[in-house]
DRENKEMI-247174 format. One record per residue: residue number from 1; x negated, y negated, z negated of N, C-alpha, C, O, CB in turn; chain. Coordinates in pm, whole numbers. Atoms other than C-alpha are relative to their C-alpha. Glycine has a CB too. Example, Ala and Ser with C-alpha at 12.3 -4.5 7.8 and 13.67 -1.06 7.14 Angstrom:
! residues 2
- pos|n_east|n_north|n_up|ca_east|ca_north|ca_up|c_east|c_north|c_up|o_east|o_north|o_up|cb_east|cb_north|cb_up|unit
- 1|-89|119|0|-1230|450|-780|-90|-120|0|-194|-118|-66|99|-3|-125|A
- 2|82|119|6|-1367|106|-714|77|-109|-73|26|-220|-90|-41|-46|142|A
//
This chain:
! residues 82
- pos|n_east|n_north|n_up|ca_east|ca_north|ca_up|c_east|c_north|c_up|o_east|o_north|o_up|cb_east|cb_north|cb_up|unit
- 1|77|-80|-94|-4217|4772|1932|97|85|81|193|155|48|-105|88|-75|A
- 2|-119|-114|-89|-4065|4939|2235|-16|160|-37|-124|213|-62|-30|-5|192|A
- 3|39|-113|-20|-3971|5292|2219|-34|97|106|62|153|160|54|32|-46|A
- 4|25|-111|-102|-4143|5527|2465|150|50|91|250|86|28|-67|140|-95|A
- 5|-136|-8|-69|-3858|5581|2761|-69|185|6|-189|211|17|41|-129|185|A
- 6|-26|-114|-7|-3816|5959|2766|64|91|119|181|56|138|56|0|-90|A
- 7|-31|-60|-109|-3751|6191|3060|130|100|-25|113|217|-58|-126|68|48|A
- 8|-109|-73|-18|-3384|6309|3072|-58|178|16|-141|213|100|80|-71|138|A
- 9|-20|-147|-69|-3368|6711|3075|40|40|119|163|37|117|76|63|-55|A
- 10|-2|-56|-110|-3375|6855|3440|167|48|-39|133|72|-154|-133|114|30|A
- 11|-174|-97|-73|-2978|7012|3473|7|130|54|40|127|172|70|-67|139|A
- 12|5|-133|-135|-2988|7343|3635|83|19|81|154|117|57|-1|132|-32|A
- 13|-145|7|-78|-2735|7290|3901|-70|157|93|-186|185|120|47|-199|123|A
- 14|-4|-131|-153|-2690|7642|4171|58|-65|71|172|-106|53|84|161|3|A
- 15|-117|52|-119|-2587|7504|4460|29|133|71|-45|222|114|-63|-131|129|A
- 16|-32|-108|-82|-2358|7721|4610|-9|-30|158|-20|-143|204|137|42|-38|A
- 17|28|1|-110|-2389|7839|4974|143|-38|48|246|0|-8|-70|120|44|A
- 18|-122|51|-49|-2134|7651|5209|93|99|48|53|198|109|-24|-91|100|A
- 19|-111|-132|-68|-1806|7860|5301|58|-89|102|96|-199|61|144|80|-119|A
- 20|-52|49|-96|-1677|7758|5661|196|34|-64|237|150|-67|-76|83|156|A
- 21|-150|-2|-19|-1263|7707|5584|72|96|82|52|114|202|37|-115|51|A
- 22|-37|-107|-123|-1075|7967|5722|56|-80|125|66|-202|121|124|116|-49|A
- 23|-39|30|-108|-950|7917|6046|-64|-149|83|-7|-241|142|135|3|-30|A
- 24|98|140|-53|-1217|7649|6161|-110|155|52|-112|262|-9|-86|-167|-176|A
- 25|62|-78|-39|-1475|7848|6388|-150|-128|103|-136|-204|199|123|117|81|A
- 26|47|121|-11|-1781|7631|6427|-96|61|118|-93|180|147|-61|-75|-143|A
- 27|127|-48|-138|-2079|7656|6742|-106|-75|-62|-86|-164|-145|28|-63|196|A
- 28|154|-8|53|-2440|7621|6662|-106|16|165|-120|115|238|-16|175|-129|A
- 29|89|36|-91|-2694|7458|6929|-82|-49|-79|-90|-50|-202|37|-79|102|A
- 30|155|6|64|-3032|7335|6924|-41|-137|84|-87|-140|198|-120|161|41|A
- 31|49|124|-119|-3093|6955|7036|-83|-17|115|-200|3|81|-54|-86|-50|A
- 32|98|-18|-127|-3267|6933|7374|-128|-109|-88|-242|-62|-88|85|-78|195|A
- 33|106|57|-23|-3484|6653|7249|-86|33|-162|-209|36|-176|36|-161|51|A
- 34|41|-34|131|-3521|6739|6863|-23|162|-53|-102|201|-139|102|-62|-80|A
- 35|36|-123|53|-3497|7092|6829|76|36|-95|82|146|-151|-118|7|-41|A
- 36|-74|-11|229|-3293|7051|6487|141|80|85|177|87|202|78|-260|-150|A
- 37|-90|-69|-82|-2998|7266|6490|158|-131|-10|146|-237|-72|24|191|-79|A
- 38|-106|66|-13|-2618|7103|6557|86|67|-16|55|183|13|15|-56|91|A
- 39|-113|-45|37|-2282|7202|6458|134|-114|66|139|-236|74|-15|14|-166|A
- 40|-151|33|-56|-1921|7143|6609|103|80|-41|74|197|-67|11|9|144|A
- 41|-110|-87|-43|-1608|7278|6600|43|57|89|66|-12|189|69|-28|-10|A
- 42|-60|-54|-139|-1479|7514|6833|104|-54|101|188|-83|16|52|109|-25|A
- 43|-96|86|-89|-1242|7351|7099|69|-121|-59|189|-139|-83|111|86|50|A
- 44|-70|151|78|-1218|6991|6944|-75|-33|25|-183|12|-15|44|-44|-137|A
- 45|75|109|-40|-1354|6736|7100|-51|-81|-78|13|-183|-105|54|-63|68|A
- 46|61|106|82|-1619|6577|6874|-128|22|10|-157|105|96|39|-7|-138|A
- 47|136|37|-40|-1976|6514|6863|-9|101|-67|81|169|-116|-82|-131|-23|A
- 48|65|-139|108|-2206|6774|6682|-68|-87|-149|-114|-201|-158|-175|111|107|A
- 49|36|76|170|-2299|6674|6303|-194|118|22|-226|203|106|193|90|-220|A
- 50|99|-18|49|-2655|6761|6174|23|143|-85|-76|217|-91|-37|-123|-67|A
- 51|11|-80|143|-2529|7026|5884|148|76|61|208|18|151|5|-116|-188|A
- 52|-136|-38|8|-2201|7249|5892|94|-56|-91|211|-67|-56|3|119|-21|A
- 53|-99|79|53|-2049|7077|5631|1|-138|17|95|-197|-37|5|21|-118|A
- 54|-79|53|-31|-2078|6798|5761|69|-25|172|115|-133|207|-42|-84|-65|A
- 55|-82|-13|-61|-1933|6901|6081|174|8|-13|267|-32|56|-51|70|34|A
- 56|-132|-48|83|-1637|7019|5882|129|-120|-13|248|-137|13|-56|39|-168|A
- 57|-73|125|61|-1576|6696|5735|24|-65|61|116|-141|30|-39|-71|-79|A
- 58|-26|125|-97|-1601|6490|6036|111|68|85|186|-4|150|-145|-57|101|A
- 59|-157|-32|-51|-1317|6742|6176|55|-12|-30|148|-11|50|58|67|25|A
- 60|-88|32|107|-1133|6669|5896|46|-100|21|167|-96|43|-41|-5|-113|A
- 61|-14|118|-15|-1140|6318|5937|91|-29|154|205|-67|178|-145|-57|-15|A
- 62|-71|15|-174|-1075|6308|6337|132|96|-27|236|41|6|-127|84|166|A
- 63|-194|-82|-24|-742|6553|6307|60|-68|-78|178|-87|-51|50|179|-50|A
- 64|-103|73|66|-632|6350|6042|49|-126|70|166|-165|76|-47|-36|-130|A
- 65|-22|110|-132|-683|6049|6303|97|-1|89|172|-94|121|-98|2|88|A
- 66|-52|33|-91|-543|6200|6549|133|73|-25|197|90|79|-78|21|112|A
- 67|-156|-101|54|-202|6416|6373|54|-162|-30|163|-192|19|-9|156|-194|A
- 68|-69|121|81|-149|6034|6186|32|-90|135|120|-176|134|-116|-90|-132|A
- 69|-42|81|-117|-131|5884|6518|-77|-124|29|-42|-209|110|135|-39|-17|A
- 70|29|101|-5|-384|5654|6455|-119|-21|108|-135|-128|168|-16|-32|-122|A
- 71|49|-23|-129|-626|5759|6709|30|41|109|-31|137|155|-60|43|0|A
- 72|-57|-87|-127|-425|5816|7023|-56|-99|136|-98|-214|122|206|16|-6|A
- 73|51|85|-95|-523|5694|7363|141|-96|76|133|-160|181|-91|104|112|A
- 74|-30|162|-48|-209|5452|7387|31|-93|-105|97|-196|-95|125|-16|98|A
- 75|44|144|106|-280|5266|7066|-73|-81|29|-180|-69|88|-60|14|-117|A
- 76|101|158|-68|-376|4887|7105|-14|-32|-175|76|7|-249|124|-182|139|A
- 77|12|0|60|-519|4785|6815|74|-134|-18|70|-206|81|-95|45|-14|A
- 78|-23|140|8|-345|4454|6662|150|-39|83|203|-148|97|-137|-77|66|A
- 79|-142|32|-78|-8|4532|6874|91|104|-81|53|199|-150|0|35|191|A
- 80|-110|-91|77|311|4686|6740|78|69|138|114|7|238|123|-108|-115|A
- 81|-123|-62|-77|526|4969|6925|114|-33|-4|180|-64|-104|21|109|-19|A
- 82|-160|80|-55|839|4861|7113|37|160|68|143|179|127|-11|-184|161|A
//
């Protein structure tokens, strides 16, 4: 006979409240067509994320792109520098 499956104990996780990184200074708009709010970084060219963290992260990502050299505007993809 099977035994009765049992409901795991709940966890009590706190989620802590997000801390912006020092020296990152983020902007806060309001979609024209949605209303929801948006997040960017201050003078870095990137789209706006949904959340502040993950604005954060997607700056994270793009500076690492573009410090590593791998996003620059005269990389060809599939060619080697001469």
């Amino acid at each position: 006979m099977p035994s009765p499956k049992t409901a795991a104990p709940a966890s009590e996780t706190t989620a802590e409240p997000f801390v912006v990184p020092e020296g990152i200074q983020l902007e806060h708009k309001f979609g024209a067509v949605t209303g929801k709010p948006m997040w960017r970084v201050v003078n870095f060219n990137m789209p706006y994320a949904g959340s502040p963290e993950e604005a954060v992260k997607l700056y994270r990502n793009l500076h690492q792109a573009f410090t590593s050299g791998y996003f620059t505007a005269s990389s060809k993809r599939g060619t080697t520098a001469q």
